[in-house]
Structure formats: C-alpha cells, structure tokens
C-alpha positions, 0 to 999 in steps of 0.5 A, a space after each residue: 436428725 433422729 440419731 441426734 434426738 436418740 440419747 448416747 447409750 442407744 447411739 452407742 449401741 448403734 455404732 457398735 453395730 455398723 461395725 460389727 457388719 463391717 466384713 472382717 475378712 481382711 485380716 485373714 487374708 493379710 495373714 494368708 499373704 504373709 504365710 505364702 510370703 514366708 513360705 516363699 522364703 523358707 523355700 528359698 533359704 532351702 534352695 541355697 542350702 542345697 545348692 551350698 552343700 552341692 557346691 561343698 560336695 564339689 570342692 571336697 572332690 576337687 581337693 580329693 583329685 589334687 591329691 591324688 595327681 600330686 601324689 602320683 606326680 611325686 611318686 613319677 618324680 622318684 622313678 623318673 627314668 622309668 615315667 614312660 611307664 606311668 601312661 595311661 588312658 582313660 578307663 585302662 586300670 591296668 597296664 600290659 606287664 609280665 605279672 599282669 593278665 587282663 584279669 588279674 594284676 597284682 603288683 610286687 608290694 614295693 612296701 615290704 620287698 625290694 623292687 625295681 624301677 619297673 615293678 615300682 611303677 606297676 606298683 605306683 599305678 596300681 596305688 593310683 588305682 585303689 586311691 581312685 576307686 575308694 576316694 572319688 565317685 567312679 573315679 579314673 585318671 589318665 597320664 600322659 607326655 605334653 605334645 608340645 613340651 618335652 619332658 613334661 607330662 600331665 595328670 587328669 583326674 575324673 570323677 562322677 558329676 552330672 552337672 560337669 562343674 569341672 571341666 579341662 580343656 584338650 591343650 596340650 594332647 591332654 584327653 578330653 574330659 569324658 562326659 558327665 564327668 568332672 576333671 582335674 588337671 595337673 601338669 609337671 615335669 618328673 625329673 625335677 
C-alpha cells in the first residue's frame, strides 16, 4: 500500500533499484558456455583436418608404390626370359652378380652402353632400388613367382606407416607385409 501512496517518480526510482540487485552473472556465463562450445569445435575441425592431411599423405604414398611396381613390372615384361632374376626379398637391395660384392654394386648403365639380358635386369633392380629410397619412406619391395599360378609373379611395395593403412595378405606365397609397414601389392604375368 504505501508504494501506491508514493508518486511515480519515486516508485520508478525504487524499481530501477530491485533490478539493479538482481545478480548479473548469467550473462557471463552464458558466454563462457558458448566460448567452451566454440572452442570444442574449433578443436574438433583441427582434428579432421589432421586426420585428412594423414589419410592425403597415405593415398599419395600409395599412388607413389603403384608406380613403381608397374614400372618394374614393365621393365620384367622387356626381359622376360631372364624374369627369375628380378626375385628379390625383403631388405636384399641387391642381388649376388659378378659385378656386385656385398658392398659395392654398381650395374652396367643400360642407358648409355649395350647390355645383355642379365646386366639388363641387374640394372632394372638397381633402378628399382634408387626409386625406393628417394620416393617412399624406408621404402622396400619384394618380387617373387606366384606358388599356385605358373608364369605369374607378383610385386609388393612397403613403405613406413606406423599406423599400417595398408596391409597385403600372404595369398599366393606373397611375403608378409612387415610390421609398422604399409604394402602395395601387384600381381602379373611378364611375358604378356
């Protein structure tokens, strides 16, 4: 009753008050709420960016191994009578010729002197050999004749990934993929 009796400056005055009281608080933490919201989704576009460029570094790795077994797989189809001398294990960069040493190998340059078929394939895996090392990330290959198929031979690229994105199976009397490595693998027959 007496705010009723007060005239309507005063009961103004004593509003403006009451509110004034009011905690203001909710507001400030409304915006904290928001910023934790936001930074969550910053967080969380960060994230699938990374994964992107990881997945993005793993294709381009893979189209790098695609390349180099078909490239070796052409160069077993030109020298095909002499394919038996393109096996090779993992880790053995080179294989046991007269011109090679178990240090030192350097093959006839096919390039700029005729070769025969053999010196041709000691030079085609010691190509293969510098294409591994300067293209992939601890990179190694085997190459090997199909168990169960005759005539058909198969290519498996390796390179670094800790995550093994890529992995082959043993099919075949393919090798195994070794561990924290990817693999690529490509099967063929050279004399066709």
């Amino acid at each position: 009753m007496q705010q009723l009796n007060l005239p309507s400056k005063q009961r103004l005055m004593q509003r403006k008050r009451q509110t004034a009281k009011r905690p203001s608080g909710i507001a400030l933490l409304e915006a904290l709420v928001a910023l934790v919201i936001l930074a969550f989704g910053v967080l969380g576009l960060l994230w699938m960016h990374q994964q992107a460029l990881v997945q993005q570094r793993q294709q381009l790795m893979r189209a790098v191994a695609t390349g180099i077994a078909d490239d070796l797989a052409e160069r077993m189809r030109l020298n095909a009578p002499q394919r038996a001398l393109y096996a090779k294990a993992w880790g053995n960069a080179t294989a046991a010729t007269p011109d090679c040493t178990a240090t030192d190998c350097t093959a006839t340059d096919c390039t700029a002197t005729a070769c025969t078929r053999q010196e041709l394939a000691a030079w085609d895996k010691q190509q293969l050999q510098q294409m591994l090392q300067s293209q992939l990330p601890e990179g190694d290959a085997a190459v090997f004749a199909l168990t169960d198929v005759p005539n058909w031979w198969g290519i498996v690229i390796a390179w670094r990934d800790a995550n093994e994105t890529y992995r082959t199976d043993t099919a075949s009397g393919s090798p195994a993929c070794p561990a924290q490595m990817s693999c690529w693998r490509l099967l063929f027959r050279p004399d066709r």
